[in-house]
C-alpha positions as CSV (number, residue, x, y, z in Angstrom):
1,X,-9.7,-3.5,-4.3
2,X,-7.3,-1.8,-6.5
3,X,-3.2,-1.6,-6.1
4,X,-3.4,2.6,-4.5
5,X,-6.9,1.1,-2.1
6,X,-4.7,-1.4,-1.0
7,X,-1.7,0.9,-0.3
8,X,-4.0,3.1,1.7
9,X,-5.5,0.6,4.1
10,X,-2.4,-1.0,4.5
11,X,-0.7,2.5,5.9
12,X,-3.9,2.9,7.5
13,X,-3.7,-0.1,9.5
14,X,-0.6,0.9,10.8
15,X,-1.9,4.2,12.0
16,X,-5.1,3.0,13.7
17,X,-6.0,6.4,15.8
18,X,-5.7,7.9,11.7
19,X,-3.3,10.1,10.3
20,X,-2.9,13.1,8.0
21,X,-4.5,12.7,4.2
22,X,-1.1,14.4,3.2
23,X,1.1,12.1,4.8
24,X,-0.1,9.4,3.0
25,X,0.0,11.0,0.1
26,X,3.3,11.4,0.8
27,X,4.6,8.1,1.9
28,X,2.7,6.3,-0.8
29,X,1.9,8.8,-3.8
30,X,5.6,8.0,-5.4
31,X,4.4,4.8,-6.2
32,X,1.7,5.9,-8.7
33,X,0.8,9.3,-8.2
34,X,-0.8,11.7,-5.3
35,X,-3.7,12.3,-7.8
36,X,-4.3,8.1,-7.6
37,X,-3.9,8.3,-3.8
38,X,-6.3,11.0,-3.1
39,X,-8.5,9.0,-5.5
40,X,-7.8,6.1,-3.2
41,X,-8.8,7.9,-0.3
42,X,-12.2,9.4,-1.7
43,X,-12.9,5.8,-3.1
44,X,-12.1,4.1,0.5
45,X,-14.3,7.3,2.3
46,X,-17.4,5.8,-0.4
47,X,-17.3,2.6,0.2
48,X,-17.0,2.6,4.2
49,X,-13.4,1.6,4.7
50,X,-12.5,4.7,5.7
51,X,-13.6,8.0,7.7
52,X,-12.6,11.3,7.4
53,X,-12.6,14.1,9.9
54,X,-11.1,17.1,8.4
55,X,-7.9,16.3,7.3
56,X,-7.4,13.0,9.4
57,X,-8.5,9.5,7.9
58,X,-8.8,6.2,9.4
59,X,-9.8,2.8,8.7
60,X,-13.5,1.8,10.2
61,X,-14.3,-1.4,10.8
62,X,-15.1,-2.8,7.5
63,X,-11.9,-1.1,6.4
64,X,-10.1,-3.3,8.7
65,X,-11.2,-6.6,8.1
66,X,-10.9,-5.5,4.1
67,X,-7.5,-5.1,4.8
68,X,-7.1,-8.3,6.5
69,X,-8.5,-10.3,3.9
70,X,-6.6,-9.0,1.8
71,X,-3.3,-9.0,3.5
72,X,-4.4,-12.7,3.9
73,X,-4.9,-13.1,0.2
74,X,-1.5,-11.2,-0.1
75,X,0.4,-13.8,2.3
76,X,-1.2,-16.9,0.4
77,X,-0.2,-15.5,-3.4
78,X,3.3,-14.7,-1.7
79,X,4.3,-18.1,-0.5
80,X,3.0,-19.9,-3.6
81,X,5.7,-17.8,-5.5
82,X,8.0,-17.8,-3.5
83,X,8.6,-22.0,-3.3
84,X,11.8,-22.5,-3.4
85,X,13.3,-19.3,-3.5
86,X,14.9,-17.7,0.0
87,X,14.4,-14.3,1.5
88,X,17.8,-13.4,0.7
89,X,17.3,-14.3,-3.5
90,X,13.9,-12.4,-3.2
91,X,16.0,-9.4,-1.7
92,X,18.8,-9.3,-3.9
93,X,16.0,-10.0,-7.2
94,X,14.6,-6.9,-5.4
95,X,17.4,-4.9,-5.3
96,X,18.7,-5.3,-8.3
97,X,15.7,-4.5,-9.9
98,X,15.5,-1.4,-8.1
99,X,19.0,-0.7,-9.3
100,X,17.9,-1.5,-12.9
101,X,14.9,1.0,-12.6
102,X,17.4,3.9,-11.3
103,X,20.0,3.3,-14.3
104,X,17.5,4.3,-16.5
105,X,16.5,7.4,-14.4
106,X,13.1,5.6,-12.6
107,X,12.6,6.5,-8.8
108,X,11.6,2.9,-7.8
109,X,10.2,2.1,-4.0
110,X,9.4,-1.8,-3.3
111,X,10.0,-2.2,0.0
């Protein structure tokens, strides 16, 4: 699964009667580009994680369990780097990274 399939399913999955193509484009095409979103989309339509009627997609059922292994896969690889450091360090780490990123005229999204 790549970085924009995962961004996808995870909006997806949070939107389980489906949603517009173009708001996910929206929400998540900052992050790389619409181009790699629709890509995304098309990609997740061929491989049976998603359906598409009209303009409205939505996760099937392979989609969803996808997405939970992944997520799952997401939450292990998250604690292991995260031993020893708070939620508040992550955050600030975050933040100032984001802050970094805009100084030097980025449009950075990580949350």
């Amino acid at each position: 699964m790549t970085q924009p399939e995962w961004w996808v399913l995870h909006q997806l999955s949070m939107h389980p009667s489906g949603i517009e193509e173009n708001e996910i484009i929206a929400i998540v095409g900052p992050n790389e580009s619409d181009e790699s979103i629709v890509d995304a989309i098309a990609a997740g339509v061929g491989k049976g994680w998603i359906d598409r009627a009209g303009s409205r997609v939505r996760l099937t059922d392979d989609g969803a369990d996808r997405f939970h292994a992944a997520a799952e896969v997401q939450r292990q690889l998250n604690d292991e780097r995260r031993q020893g450091i708070s939620d508040r360090e992550y955050a600030t780490t975050i933040e100032v990274l984001q802050r970094t990123i805009t100084n030097v005229g980025g449009d950075a999204w990580h949350w």
